[in-house]
C-alpha positions in Angstrom: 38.5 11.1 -24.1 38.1 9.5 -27.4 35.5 11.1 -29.7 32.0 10.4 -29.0 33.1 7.8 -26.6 30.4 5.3 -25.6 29.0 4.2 -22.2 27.7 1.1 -21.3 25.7 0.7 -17.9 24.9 -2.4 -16.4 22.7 -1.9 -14.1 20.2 -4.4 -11.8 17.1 -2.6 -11.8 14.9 -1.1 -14.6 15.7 2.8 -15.1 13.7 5.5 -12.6 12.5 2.6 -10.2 15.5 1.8 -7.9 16.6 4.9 -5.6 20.0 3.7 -5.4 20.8 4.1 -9.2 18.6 6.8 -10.0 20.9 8.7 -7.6 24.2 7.6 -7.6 23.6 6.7 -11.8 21.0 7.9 -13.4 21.3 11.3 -12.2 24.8 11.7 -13.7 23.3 10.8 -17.3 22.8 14.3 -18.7 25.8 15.8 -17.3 27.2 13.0 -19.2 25.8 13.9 -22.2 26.6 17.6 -22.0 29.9 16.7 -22.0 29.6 14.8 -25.5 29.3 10.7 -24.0 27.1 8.4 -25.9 24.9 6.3 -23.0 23.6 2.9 -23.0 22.2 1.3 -20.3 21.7 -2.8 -20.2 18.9 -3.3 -17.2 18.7 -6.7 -15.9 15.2 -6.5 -14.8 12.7 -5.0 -17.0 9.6 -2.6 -15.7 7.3 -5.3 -15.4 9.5 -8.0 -13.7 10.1 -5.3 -11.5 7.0 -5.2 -10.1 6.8 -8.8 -9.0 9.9 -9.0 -7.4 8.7 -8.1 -4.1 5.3 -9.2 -4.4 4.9 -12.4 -1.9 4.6 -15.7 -3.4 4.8 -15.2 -7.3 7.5 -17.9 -7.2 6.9 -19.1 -11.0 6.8 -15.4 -12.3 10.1 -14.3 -10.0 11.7 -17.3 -12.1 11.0 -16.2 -15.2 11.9 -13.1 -14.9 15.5 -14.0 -13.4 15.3 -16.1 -16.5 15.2 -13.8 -19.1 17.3 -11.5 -17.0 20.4 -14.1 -17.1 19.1 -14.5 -20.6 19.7 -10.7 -21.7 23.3 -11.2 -19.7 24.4 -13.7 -22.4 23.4 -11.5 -25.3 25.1 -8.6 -24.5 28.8 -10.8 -23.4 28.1 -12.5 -27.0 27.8 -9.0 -28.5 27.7 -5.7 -28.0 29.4 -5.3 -25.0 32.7 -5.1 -26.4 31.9 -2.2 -28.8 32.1 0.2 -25.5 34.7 2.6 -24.6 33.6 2.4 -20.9 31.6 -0.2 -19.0 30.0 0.9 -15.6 28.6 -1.9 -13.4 26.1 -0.5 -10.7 26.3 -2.7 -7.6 26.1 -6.4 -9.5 25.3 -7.5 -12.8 23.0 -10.1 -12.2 21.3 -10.0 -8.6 21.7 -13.7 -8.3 24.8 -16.3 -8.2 28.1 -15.6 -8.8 30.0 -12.8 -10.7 30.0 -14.3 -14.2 29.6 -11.0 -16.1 32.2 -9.4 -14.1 34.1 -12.0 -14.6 34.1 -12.6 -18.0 34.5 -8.9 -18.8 38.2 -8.9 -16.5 39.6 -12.2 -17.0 38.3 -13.4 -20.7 37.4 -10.4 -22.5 40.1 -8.0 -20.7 37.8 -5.0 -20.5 38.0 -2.3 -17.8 35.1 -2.1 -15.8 34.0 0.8 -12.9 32.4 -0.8 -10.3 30.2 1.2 -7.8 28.4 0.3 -4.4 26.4 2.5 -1.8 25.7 -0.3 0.8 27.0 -3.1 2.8 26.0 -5.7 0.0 28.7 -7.5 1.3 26.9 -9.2 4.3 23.6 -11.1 3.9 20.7 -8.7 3.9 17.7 -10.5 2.2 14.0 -9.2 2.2 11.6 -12.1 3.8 10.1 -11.9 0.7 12.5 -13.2 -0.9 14.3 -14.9 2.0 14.0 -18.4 -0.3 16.6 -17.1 -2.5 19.0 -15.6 -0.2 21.6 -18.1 0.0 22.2 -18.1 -3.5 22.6 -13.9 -3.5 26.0 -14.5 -3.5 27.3 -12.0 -1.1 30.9 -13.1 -1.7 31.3 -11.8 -4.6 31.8 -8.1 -3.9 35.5 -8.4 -2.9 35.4 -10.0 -6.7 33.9 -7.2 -8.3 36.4 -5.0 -6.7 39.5 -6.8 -7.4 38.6 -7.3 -10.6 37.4 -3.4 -11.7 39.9 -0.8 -13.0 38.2 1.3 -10.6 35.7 1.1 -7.4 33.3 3.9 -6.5 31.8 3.7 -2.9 29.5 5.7 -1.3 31.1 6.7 2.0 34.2 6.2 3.8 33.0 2.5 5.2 32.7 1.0 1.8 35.6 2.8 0.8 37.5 0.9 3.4 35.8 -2.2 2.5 37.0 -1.7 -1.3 40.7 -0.8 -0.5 41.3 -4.2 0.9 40.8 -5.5 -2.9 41.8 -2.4 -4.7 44.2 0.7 -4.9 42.0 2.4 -7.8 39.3 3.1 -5.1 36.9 6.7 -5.6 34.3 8.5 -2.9 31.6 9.7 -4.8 28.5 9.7 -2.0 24.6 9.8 -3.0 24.1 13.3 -4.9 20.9 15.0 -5.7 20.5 17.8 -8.2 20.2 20.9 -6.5 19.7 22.9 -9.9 16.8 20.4 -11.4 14.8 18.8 -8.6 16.0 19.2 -5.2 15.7 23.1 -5.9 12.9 24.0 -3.8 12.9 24.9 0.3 10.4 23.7 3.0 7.9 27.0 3.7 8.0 26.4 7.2 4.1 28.1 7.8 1.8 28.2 10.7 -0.5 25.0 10.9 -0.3 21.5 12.0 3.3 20.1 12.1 4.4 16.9 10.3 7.2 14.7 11.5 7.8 12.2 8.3 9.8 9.5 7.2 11.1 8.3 3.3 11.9 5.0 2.5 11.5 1.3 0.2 9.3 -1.3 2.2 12.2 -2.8 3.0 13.6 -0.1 5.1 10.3 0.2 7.4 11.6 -1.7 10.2 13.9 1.2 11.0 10.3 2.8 12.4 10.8 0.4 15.2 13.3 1.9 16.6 11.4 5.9 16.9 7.6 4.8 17.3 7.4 5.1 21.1 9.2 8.6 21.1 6.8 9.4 18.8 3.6 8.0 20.6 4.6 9.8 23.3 4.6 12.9 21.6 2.0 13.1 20.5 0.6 13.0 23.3 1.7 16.6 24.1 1.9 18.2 20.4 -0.7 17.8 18.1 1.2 16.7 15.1 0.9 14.3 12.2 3.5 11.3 11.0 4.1 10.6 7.3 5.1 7.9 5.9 6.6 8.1 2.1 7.1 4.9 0.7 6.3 2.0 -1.7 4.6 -0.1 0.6 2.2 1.0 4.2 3.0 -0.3 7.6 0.9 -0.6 10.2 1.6 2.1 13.0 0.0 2.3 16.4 0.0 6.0 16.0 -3.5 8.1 17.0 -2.3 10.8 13.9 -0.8 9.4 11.0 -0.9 9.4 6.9 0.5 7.1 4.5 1.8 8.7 1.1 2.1 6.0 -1.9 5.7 7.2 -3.3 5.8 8.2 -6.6 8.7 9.9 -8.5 6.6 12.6 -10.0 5.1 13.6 -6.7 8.4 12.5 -4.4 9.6 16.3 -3.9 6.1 17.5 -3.2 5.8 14.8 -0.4 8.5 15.6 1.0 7.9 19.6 1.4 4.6 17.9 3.4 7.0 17.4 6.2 8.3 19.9 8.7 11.1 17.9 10.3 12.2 14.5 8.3 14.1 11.9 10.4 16.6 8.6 10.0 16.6 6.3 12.5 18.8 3.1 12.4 20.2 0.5 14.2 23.9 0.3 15.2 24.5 -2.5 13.0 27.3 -3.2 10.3 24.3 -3.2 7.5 23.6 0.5 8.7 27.2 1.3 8.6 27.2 0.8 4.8 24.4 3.0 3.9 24.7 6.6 2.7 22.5 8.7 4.2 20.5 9.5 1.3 16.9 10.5 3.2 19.1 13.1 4.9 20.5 14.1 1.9 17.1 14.5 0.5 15.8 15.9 3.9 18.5 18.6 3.8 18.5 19.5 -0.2 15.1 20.6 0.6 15.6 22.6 3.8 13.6 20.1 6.6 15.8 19.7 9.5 16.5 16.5 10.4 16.8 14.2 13.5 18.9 11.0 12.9 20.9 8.1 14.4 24.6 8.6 15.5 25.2 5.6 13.0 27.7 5.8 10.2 27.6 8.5 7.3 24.8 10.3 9.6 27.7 11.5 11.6 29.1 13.0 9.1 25.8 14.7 7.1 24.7 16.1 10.0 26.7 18.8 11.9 24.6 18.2 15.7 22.7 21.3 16.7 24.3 23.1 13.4 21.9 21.2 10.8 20.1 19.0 12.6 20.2 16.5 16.0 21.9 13.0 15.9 20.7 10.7 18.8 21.5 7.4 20.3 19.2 7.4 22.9 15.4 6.9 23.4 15.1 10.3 25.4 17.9 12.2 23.0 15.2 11.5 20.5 12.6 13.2 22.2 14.4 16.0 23.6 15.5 16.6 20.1 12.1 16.1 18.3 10.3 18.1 21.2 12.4 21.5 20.6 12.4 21.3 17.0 8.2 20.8 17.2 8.2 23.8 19.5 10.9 26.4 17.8 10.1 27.5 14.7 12.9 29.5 13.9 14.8 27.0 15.0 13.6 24.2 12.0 13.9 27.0 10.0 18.0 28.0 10.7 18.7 24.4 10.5 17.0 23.6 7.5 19.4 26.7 6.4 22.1 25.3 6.9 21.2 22.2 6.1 20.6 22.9 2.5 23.9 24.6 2.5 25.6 21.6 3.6 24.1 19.2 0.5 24.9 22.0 -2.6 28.5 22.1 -0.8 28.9 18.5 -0.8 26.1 16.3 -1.7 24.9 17.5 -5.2 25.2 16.7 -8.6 27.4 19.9 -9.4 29.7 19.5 -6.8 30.5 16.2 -7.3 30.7 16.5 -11.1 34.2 16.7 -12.1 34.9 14.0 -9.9 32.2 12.2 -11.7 33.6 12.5 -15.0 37.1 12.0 -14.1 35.9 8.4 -13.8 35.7 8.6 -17.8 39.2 8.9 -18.3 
């Protein structure tokens, strides 16, 4: 590693806002550091554009602030881009049209890039929000991006597949939380009222679809609450339920609220792609978890070891039911389920990997 060697991030979304990089990314910063790297990070949407993006309407402020996005692109591949030792692009470097940083930086410039993904961003998945804009998203251009790196970092063995086709450099590093610094608290599974709960972006809540009768109809037998944890509140048709406005300082108090965390999907090729990272942060903190038998899920959760994977409408209750009625038993699988994320999931197990990337 040279001396002092220098970083450069690009990344899509302003830093602490965007789960996917604050995990797979940001987290990785001061172990970086420690280890004598200079960081930079290059954000194509500032804090405040940020907070329009999803907002409905907003059409002329959305523009400009793809504007100056595009803008800051064509500053930094006019200068200090090429002062960088590394360059690390975190799923696209400009949200919209085609690959021209990533471009530039392999064909004209020559420069080694690391690209990383944790989704299917491959296939068309556009909020309706911003369903106006969705044919110019570009999804092509991720078989690009990993052609074109010196080396492709997916977040579980689907994307990994996916990757191979355009590359041999090709490195699993899934989701991570850090065990040591945040995740480093357990769930104090106490007498009271029980919580079933749910974490996720606005965009995500349709997912809730696919568990809300199960959970109707439980709680017609338990007397239980349902939280929600997430940027935006849906509307429920739920007798007992409570919405919790995410926030990053509060996010691992929230989720110590609940007493069994769950992930339901649909048995799509979108779902394939994703990582499992409300698991990940379900298990880190010792709350079994109830998910569907849908990609990475499979391979997070051990069934009946640290938590239930279901396909099934009644595998979801039968599964929910005993864990709302055993107590010891949310409490051996949260257990183990913590065990299973230090071992595999964290920060400090996947560090060296990590780092090898730098090199």
């Amino acid at each position: 590693m040279p001396k002092q060697a220098k970083i450069l991030f690009i990344l899509p979304y302003p830093i602490g806002f965007a789960p996917s990089q604050r995990f797979r990314v940001e987290a990785f910063f001061p172990l970086l550091q420690e280890h004598g790297f200079q960081i930079h990070n290059s954000c194509f949407f500032s804090e405040a554009d940020w907070e329009v993006l999803y907002k409905k309407g907003s059409l002329g402020q959305k523009t400009w602030a793809v504007t100056r996005g595009f803008a800051s692109r064509l500053a930094l591949l006019a200068g200090k881009v090429w002062c960088y030792d590394y360059i690390f692009i975190h799923r696209e470097a400009s949200p919209l049209g085609p690959p021209f940083v990533e471009w530039f930086l392999a064909k004209v410039g020559r420069k080694k890039f690391i690209y990383d993904f944790d989704d299917a961003i491959w296939i068309p998945n556009t909020s309706k929000e911003n369903r106006i804009v969705g044919w110019i998203k570009a999804f092509w251009k991720v078989r690009y991006n990993c052609s074109w790196a010196y080396k492709v970092v997916g977040g579980n063995e689907y994307l990994i597949d996916y990757a191979r086709r355009y590359n041999n450099n090709v490195v699993s590093i899934p989701t991570c939380v850090d065990v040591e610094a945040r995740h480093n608290k357990l769930k104090d599974s106490v007498t009271g009222k029980l919580t079933i709960g749910w974490t996720g972006s606005h965009s995500t809540l349709h997912y809730l679809d696919e568990v809300i009768p199960v959970i109707k109809r439980l709680q017609d037998e338990f007397d239980f609450d349902f939280i929600v944890i997430a940027n935006q509140a849906p509307v429920l048709p739920l007798k007992n339920w409570t919405f919790i406005p995410w926030q990053e300082k509060t996010e691992i108090e929230d989720l110590l609220k609940l007493d069994i965390g769950i992930m339901p999907l649909k048995p799509d090729t979108w779902s394939e792609g994703k990582c499992g990272f409300k698991l990940i942060q379900y298990l880190a903190l010792g709350i079994p978890a109830v998910a569907s038998t849908v990609g990475v899920n499979s391979k997070i959760i051990n069934q009946g070891q640290n938590g239930f994977l279901c396909t099934t409408t009644d595998e979801w209750y039968l599964a929910l039911r005993r864990l709302l009625q055993d107590i010891n038993l949310r409490n051996d699988l949260g257990i183990r389920g913590r065990k299973k994320i230090v071992e595999e999931y964290s920060i400090q197990s996947q560090e060296q990997t990590f780092l090898k990337l730098f090199s």
